[in-house]
N, C-alpha and C positions, 0 to 999 in steps of 0.2 A: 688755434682750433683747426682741425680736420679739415679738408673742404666738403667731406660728404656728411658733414655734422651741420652746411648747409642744406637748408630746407627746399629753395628751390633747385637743387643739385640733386638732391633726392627725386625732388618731383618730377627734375627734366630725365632720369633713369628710369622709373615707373613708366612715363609717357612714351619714353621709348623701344619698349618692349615690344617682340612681335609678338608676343601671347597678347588676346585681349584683355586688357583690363578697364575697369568703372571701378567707383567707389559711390554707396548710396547713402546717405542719413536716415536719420527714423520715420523718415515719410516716404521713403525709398525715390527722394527724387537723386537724380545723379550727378555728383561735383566733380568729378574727374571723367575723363574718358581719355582712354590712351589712343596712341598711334595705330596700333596693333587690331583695337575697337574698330577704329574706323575702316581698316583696310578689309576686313572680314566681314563688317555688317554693310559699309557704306555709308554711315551715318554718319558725317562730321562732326567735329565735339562741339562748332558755334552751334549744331542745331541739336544737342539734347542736352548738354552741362543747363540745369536747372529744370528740365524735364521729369514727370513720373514715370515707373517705369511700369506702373500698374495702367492696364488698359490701354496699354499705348504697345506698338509690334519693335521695342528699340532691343530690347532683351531677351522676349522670348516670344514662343509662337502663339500668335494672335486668335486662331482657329477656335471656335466656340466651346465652351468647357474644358478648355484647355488647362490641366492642373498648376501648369507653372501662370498662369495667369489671377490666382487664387490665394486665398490667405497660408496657403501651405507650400508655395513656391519654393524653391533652395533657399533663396536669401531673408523668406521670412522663417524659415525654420531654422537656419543660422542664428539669425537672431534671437529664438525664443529660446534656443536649447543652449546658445552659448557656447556652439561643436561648430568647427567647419562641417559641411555637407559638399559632397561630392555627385554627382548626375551628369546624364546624358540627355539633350533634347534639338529640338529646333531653334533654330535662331532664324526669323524672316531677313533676307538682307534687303536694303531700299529699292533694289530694282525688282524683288516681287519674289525672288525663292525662296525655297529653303535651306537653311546650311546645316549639315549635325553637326554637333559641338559636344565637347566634353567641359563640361561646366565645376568648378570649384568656388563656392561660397563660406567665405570666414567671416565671423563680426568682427568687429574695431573697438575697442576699448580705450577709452580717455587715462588721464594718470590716475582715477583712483578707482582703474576699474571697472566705470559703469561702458555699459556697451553704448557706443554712441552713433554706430553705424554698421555696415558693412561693405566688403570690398567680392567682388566676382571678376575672377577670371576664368578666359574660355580660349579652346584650341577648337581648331577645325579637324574632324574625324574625315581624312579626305579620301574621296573614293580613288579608287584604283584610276591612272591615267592610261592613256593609248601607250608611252612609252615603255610601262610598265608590263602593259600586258604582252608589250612584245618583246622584253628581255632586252632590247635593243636602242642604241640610240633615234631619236625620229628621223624621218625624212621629209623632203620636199612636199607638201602635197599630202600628208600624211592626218593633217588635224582641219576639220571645216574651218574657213576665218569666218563663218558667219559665227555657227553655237558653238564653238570651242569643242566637240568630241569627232569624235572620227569623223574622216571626210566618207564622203561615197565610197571613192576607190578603194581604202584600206577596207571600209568593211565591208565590197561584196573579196578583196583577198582573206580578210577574217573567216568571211564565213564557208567560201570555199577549205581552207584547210581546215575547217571543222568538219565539214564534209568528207573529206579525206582521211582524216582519224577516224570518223565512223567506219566506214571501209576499213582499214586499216587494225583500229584497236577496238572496234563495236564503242567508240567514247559515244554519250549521249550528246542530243542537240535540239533547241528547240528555239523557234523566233518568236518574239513577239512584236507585230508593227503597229506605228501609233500614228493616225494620218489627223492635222488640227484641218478643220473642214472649216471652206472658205478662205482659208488663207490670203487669196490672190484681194479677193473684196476689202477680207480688212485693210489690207498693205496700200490699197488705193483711197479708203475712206478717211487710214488714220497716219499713211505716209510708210515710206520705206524703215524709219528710224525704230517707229514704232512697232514692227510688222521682228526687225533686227533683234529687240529688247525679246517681245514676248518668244521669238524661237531660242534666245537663251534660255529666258524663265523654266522653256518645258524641257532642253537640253541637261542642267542644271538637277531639277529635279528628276528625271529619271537617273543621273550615275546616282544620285544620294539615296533611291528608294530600291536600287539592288546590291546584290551581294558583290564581295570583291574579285568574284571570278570570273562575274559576268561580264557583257560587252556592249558597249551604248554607240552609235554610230548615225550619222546623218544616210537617208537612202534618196532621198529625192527632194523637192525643194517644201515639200509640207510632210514628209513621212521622216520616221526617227526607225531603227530598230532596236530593239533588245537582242542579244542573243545569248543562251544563257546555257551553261553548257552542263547540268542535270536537274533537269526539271521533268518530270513527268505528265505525259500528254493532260491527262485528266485536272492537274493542278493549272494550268495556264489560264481559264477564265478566272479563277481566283487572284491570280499573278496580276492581272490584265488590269481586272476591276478593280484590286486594291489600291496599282498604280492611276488610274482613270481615277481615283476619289482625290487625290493629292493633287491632281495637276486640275481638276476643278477647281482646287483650293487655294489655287494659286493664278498669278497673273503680274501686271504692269498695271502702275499707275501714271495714266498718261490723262494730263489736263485737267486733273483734279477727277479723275475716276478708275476706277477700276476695271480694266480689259482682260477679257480672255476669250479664248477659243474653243467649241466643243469637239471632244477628240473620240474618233472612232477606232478601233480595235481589231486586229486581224492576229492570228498565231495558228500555228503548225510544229509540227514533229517532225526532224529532217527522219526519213528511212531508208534504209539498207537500198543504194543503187540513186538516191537521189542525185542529180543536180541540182548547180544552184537555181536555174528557170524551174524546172520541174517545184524543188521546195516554194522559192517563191510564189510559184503557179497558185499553189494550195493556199499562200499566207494571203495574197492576193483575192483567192476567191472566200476567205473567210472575211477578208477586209470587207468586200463586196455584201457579203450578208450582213452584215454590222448597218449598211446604209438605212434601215429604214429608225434605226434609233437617233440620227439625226433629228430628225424634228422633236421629239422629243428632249433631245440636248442642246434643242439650237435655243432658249430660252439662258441657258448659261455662256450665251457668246453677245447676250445683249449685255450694254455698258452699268456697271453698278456705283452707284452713289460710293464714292471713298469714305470710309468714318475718319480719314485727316491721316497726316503722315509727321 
């Protein structure tokens, strides 16, 4: 006999896949979880091999009327139609973000047949990295070690030579900065570690909520920027807001609750003759008008009951 005509020689090739893979049964709870699962969601297989995947953030995204949470998910429409189904959504990862994924659901049929389960695999749809955007190999100094996207430095050099093609080629440019308010309090109430985790979360989700041309970079020790290179002035509070609903919607689970931060909004149009003080002047003093929506969002920086992980 073969050796791959072993079954767990099979198994241990499935499991070691860098594509994610699960396998579910007809209750859709999950008997396999591969290597690949864990390293993309975080979720080790001891803590969901026997798990559902309904109601629970191990599959897909957990966010209220979420369709992949519903009897019409990929893998229950695989199921019923007896077709692989193919989609794109969220996947929560355990530290609190979100990841896009490209999702492929097949059922599984026994020897005579009957469909007896299904299997989902998933790839990460990855945003564009600092490397990438600069054609180049990285450097020292080049990536925050705190949220993993650009450090300061590179992106106020980012956004200077954006500056410069305007001049240069009239290319557009526009910032958008995202200040989490309070920052310093939580980091003292709930520890540095935790303070670490949630500036991933918001890092995280901004490269996954823009485009691959755009530019995500750390500015200061509680500000992020966007910089996005044709967006037109009039669109940025919609840009802004859309991204401010996501990153409400997200967070760190720490101590058996859910933390987040409420984030304020500032954006500008670089124009003809700007500097970079001059642009930031302006993104700065839109930051500045944003302030009295604090209290109003400071109600989503109190801690929320976890529904379980």
């Amino acid at each position: 006999m073969s050796p791959f005509q072993d079954p767990e020689i099979l198994r241990s090739v499935l499991e070691s896949l860098p594509t994610g893979l699960c396998i579910l049964d007809m209750q859709k709870k999950i008997v396999l979880w591969s290597a690949g699962a864990e390293r993309i969601t975080g979720h080790l297989r001891h803590e969901v091999v026997g798990r559902g995947c309904v109601g629970e953030p191990l599959l897909h995204c957990d966010q209220q009327d979420c369709e992949w949470c519903s009897e019409d998910c990929p893998l229950a429409r695989a199921i019923k139609t007896a077709h692989p189904i193919e989609a794109t959504a969220l996947l929560r990862h355990r530290a609190g973000y979100e990841i896009p994924v490209r999702v492929c659901a097949v059922p599984v049929h026994n020897a005579h047949g009957s469909i007896i389960g299904a299997v989902e695999t998933f790839e990460e749809l990855h945003a564009v990295t600092v490397d990438q955007r600069e054609g180049s190999a990285m450097v020292p100094g080049s990536v925050d070690d705190i949220a993993g996207v650009a450090s300061p430095g590179l992106t106020r050099s980012y956004l200077r030579e954006n500056l410069e093609s305007l001049t240069e080629a009239h290319a557009p440019c526009a910032v958008i900065c995202f200040r989490l308010e309070d920052l310093d309090h939580f980091r003292h109430s709930c520890g540095p570690e935790a303070a670490l985790g949630l500036l991933r979360v918001v890092a995280h989700t901004l490269e996954g909520a823009l485009w691959r041309t755009d530019f995500v970079g750390r500015w200061s020790d509680d500000q992020f920027l966007a910089i996005l290179g044709s967006c037109r002035e009039e669109a940025l509070p919609s840009v802004g807001e859309r991204i401010r609903r996501l990153l409400a919607g997200n967070g760190i689970e720490w101590w058996g609750e859910k933390r987040s931060l409420p984030v304020s909004i500032g954006h500008a149009t670089a124009q003809p003759g700007d500097t970079l003080e001059t642009l930031m002047g302006r993104v700065q003093q839109s930051l500045a008008a944003a302030t009295p929506q604090r209290a109003q969002a400071a109600a989503t920086s109190q801690p929320n009951q976890s529904s379980g992980s």
